[in-house]
N, C-alpha and C positions, 0 to 999 in steps of 0.2 A: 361554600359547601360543594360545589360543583366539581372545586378544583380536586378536596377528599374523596366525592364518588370515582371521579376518574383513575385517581393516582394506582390503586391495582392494577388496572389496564395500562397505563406511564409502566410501572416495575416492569410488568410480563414482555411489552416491545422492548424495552431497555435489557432482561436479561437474555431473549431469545436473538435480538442484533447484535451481543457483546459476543465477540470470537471466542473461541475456547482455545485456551493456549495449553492447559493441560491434558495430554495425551495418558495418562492413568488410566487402566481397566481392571486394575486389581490392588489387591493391599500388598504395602513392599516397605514397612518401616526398620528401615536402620538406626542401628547405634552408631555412637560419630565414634569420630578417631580418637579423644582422649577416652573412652569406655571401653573400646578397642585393644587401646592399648595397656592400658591399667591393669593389673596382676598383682595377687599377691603370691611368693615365690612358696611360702611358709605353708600356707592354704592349698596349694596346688602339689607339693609333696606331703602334707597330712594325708588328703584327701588319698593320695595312688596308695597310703598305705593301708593293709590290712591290719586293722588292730583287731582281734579277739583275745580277750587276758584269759588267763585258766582260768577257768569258774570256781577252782576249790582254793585259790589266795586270791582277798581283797588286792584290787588294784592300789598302786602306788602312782604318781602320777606326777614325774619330777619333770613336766614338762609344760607346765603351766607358770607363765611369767605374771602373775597374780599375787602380790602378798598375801590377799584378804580369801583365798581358797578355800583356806580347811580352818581357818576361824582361830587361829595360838595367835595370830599379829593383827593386834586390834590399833585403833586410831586411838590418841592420849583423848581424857575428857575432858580436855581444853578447845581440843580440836571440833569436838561433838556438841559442846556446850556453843560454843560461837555459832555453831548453825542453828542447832536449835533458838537460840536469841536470834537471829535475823529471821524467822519462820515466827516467832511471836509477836516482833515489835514489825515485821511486813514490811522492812526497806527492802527485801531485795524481789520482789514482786512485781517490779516493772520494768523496762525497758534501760539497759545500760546502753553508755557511749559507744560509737564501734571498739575504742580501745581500749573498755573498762572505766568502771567508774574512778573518779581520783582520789578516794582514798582508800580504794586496793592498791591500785598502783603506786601510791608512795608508803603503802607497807611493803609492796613488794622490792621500792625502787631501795628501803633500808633493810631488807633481806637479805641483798646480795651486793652491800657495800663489797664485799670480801673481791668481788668484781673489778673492780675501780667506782672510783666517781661515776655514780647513776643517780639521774634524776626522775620525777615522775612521768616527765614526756617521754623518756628512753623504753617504758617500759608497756608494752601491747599485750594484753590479755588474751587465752585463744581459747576455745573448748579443747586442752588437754594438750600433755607433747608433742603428739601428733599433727596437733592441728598445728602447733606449734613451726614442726618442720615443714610442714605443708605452705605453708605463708612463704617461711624461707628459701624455699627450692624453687619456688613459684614467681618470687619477684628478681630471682637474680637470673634464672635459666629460661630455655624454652628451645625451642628445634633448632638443629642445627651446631647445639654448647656440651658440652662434656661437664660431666661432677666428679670429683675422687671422691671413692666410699671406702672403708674398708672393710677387708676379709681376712676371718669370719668377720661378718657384721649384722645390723637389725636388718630385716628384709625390707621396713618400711621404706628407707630410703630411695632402693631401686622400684619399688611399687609408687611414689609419689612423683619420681622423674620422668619415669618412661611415660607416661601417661602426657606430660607436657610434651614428650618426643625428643630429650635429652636423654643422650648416652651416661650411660653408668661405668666407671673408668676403675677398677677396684685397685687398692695398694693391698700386698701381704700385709698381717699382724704375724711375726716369729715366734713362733711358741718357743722356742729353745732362747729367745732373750726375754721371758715373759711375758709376749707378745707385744713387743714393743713394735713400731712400726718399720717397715725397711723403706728407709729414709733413700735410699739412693734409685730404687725404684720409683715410689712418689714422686720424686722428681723428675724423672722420665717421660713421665706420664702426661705432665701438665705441656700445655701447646697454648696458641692463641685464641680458640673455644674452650677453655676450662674455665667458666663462671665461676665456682667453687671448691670448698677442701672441708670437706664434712668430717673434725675428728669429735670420737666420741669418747668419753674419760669421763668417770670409770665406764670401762666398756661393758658391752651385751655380746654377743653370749660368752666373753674370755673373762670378765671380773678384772680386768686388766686395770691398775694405777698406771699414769704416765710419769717420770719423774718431769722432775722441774725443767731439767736439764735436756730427756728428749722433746719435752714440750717446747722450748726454747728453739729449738733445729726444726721444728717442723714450724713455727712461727718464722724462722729465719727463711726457711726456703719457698713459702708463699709470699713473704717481702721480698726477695727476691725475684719472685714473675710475678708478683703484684694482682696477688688470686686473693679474695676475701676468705675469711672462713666460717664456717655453722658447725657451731659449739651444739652440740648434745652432750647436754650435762646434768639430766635428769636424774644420776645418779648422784650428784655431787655431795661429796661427806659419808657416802655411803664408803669408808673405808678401813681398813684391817689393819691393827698395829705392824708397826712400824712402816708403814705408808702413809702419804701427805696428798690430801689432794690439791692442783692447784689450779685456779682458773684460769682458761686459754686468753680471755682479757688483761689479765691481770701479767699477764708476761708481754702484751704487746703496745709498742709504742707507734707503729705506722701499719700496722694491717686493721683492718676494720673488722668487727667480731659482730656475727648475730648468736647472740646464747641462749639455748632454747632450754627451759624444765618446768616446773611445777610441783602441786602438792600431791603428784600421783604415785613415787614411790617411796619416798622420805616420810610423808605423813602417810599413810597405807589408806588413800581414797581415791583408788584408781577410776572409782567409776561417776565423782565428782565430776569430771573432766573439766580439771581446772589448772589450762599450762600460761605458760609467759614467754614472749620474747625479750628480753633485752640487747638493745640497739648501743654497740660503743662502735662511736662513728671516730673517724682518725681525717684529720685535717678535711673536713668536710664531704673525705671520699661517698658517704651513704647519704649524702641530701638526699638523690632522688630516689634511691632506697628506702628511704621513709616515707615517700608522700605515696611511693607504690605499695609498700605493709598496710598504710591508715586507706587506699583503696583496696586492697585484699580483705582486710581485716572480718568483712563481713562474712565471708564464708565460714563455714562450720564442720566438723566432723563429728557423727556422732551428737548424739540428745544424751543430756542430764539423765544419770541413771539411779539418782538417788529419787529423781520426781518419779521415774519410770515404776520403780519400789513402790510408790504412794499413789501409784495411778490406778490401781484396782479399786483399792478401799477411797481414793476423790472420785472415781466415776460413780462407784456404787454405793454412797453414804450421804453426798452432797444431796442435800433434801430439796425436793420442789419448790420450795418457797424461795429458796435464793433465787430463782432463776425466776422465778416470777414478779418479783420484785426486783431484780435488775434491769427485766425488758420493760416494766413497769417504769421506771426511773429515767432509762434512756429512751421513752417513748416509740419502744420499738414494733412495727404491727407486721412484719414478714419475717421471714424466717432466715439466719445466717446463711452462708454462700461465700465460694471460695476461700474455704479454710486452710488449703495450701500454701500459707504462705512461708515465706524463709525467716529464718528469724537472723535477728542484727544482733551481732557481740556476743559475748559467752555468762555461763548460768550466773544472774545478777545474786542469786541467792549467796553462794559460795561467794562471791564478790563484795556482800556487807560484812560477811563473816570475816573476809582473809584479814583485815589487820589482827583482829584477835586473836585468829590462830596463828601467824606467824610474829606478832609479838610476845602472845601468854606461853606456845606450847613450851614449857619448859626442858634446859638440857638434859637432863637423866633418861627422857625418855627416848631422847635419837639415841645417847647412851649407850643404852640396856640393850634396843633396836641394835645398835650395829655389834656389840657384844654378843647377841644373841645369832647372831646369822657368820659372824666368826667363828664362834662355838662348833656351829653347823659346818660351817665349811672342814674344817680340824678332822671333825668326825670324819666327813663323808674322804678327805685328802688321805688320812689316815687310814682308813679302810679300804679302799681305793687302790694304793699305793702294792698293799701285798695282794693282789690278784692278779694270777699269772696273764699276760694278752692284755693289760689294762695298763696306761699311764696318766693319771690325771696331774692336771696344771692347776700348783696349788693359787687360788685368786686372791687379788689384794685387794677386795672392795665388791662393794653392785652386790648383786642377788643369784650369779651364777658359777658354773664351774663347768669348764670342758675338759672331755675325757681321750685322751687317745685310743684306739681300738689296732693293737698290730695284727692286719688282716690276712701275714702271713701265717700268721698260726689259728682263723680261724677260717680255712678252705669252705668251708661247705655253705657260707655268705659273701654272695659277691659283691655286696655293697653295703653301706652301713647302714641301710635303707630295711637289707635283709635281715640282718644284726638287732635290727629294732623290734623288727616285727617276732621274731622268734622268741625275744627278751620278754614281751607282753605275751607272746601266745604261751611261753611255758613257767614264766616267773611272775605276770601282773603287774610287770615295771616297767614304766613309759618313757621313756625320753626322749629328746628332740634329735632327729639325725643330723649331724654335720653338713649335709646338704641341704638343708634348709637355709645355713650362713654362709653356703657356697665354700662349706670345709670339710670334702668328705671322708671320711676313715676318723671322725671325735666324732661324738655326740653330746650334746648338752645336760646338765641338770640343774635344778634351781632350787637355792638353800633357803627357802625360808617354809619348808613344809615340817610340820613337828620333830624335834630329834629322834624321837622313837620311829617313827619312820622310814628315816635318814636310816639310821643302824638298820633297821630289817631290808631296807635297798641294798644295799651293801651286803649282807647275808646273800640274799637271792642275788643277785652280779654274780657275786666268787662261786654259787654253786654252777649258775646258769655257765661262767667262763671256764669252771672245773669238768665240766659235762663236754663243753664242744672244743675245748684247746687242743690242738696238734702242735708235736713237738717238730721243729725242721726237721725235716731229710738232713742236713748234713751234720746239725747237733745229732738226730739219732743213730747216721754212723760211725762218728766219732767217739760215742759213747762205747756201742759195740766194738769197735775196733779195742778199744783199750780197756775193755773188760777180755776181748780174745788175747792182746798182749799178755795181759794179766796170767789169766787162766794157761797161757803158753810155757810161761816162766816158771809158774807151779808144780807144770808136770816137768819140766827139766829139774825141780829143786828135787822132787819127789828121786825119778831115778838117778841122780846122782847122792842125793843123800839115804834113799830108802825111808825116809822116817816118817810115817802116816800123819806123827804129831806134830812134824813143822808145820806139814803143808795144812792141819787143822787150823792152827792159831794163824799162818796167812789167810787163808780166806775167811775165817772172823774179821780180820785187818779191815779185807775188801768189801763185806758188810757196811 
């Protein structure tokens, strides 16, 4: 007992004889160097713009890469019924593997036979594509490595790299060869720090199909300096007659492929957040690529937004008595405490469900899906096309469409930045600037908002590009020039013929 009464008096000599090593006299918390560094490019040119739409036309809003927006593209109820059955029979209510449970993963790993040979190990679960790329960037890069991206491209890419302290090394996409890539560039580029060759097919923001064959050349030239590649292929099938899509796996025999997608824009449940990596390793290149994904694997992006939906009506409906009868049960007599914790693997709910959504959801409904958003593009390429100052690039796939903007005819915006903001402050129609994909003078639009829509965006374009187009200076003196030719020739006709009525029916002609 003696030794308890003492011991406060033990603490007080022990902490007032222990040196002080911290020299602190004020609060000074920093953020570290990967928060530092982290950016998102897309968010930081949102943000500088000024949007005000006119007040007297409903905004349009072709700049949201959301299928589920305005509610015309709904998930089949095959897709909705499997969740709903795992929320009644309660398998997905607790804790998954870090890599998913195994029999999502071997619905997934027969998903994407079209891949090559995958098996159930090949294939890692993540909260969403993103998280998806995030694993990937993550285990192969890091300070000091270079990745090729391309341009235009999603801005996530260089927001997931930078932030490790890996350079972002961009190849062109050529819009004049349907933005295929310029292959002799890319190869340029790559040195002995390029970790990486991120292609994406079908691409963002270009709707771009790769053929078989430039896929093949860009397979060739990373087997050649022996760079792996990160498949973004969360479009995949998302594609426009007479285009194929074809998987970056699936053409390669010695480059090693991580291929990243999900059920986020094929089944239209973006906010599921439910991606996959698939691992096709090539002569054992990715061992330790593997056992560094299955230690990643826990990281997350983003919480389940379908629970987030549900979390108002579970916080405020769940009746007292559960909770009294669960602390009741686990003999609990104080109160929880640090509830911050992380959570391990991605949403188990969506995970009892994926076999039967990706075995039941039947084909008519990607079908109709990719018919439907073809339709759209038609419209919007077609409308598009006869606006003077405008050239859009008709897309073979994906959800989007870029625009050219020739900014010699539109002086009075110096950037495409300008271009935007004037389109919403006097038309109500928003699209994504070309600097956002590090492509300035296009801007983006995205085909999956109602067709009625679509046609009235198009309306407001042609009025808003008929309002502010300037014709060149040298088209409009060449014009004059050869209407004064004209007008020259008339009055010589006139006094050598005299006759009022020739020179009438010429310049009818010149009308």
């Amino acid at each position: 007992m003696k030794d308890l009464v003492d011991l406060p008096t033990t603490l007080h000599q022990l902490n007032t004889q222990r040196p002080i090593k911290s020299k602190r006299n004020r609060w000074n918390v920093a953020i570290s160097e990967f928060a530092r560094l982290t950016h998102n490019p897309i968010r930081a040119i949102v943000e500088e713009l000024n949007i005000q739409p006119n007040p007297s036309k409903p905004l349009i809003a072709l700049s949201i890469g959301d299928p589920t927006t305005f509610g015309n593209l709904k998930p089949s109820p095959e897709t909705v019924d499997a969740v709903r059955q795992a929320i009644e029979d309660g398998s997905g209510n607790g804790y998954a593997p870090a890599n998913g449970h195994l029999e999502a993963r071997e619905a997934v790993a027969r998903y994407v036979q079209h891949q090559g040979a995958v098996t159930p190990n090949d294939v890692i679960l993540c909260s969403g594509c993103s998280s998806s790329l995030d694993l990937c960037i993550s285990v192969l890069g890091g300070p000091g490595k270079n990745i090729l991206i391309p341009k235009p491209g999603f801005s996530i890419y260089r927001t997931l790299a930078e932030g490790f302290g890996i350079e972002c090394r961009t190849y062109d996409l050529l819009p004049e060869r349907n933005w295929e890539a310029d292959l002799v560039q890319l190869e340029q580029l790559i040195d002995e720090q390029t970790c990486a060759l991120v292609v994406t097919n079908p691409g963002n923001p270009c709707g771009s199909v790769f053929s078989k064959a430039h896929l093949e050349a860009i397979v060739d030239i990373a087997e050649r300096h022996f760079v792996p590649i990160i498949a973004d292929e969360i479009y995949e099938h998302f594609v426009f007659p007479g285009h194929e899509f074809h998987a970056v796996s699936s053409l390669s025999n010695r480059v090693p492929v991580l291929s990243c997608g999900g059920l986020t824009k094929r089944f239209l449940v973006p906010g599921w957040r439910m991606g996959w990596i698939i691992v096709h390793d090539r002569d054992g290149v990715f061992a330790e690529v593997r056992r560094g994904l299955t230690n990643l694997s826990v990281r997350i992006l983003g919480t389940n937004t379908l629970v987030q939906r549900a979390l108002p009506a579970i916080l405020d409906n769940t009746p007292k008595d559960f909770f009294d009868d669960l602390v009741a049960t686990l003999h609990v007599r104080r109160g929880l405490t640090n509830l911050s914790v992380r959570i391990l693997g991605t949403n188990t709910l969506v995970q009892r469900a994926l076999p039967a959504i990706l075995d039941n959801t039947p084909k008519d409904f990607f079908d109709d899906l990719v018919a439907t958003l073809h339709r759209h593009a038609e419209v919007a390429y077609k409308g598009i096309k006869q606006i003077r100052g405008l050239n859009p690039i008709m897309p073979g796939g994906a959800m989007y469409m870029m625009v050219g903007i020739d900014v010699e005819h539109f002086p009075e915006f110096e950037t495409d930045l300008r271009f935007v903001e004037a389109l919403v402050a006097e038309q109500s129609v928003f699209c994504l600037p070309g600097l956002c994909f590090e492509y300035p003078n296009y801007f983006r639009l995205v085909l999956t908002v109602p067709e009625e829509m679509i046609v009235e965006a198009v309306k407001r374009l042609e009025e808003f590009c008929e309002q502010h187009y300037k014709q060149d200076n040298d088209i409009l003196l060449q014009q004059q020039n050869g209407l004064l030719n004209q007008m020259t020739l008339l009055l010589r006709q006139y006094s050598t013929s005299g006759s009022s009525e020739s020179v009438r029916i010429t310049l009818a002609s010149v009308r």
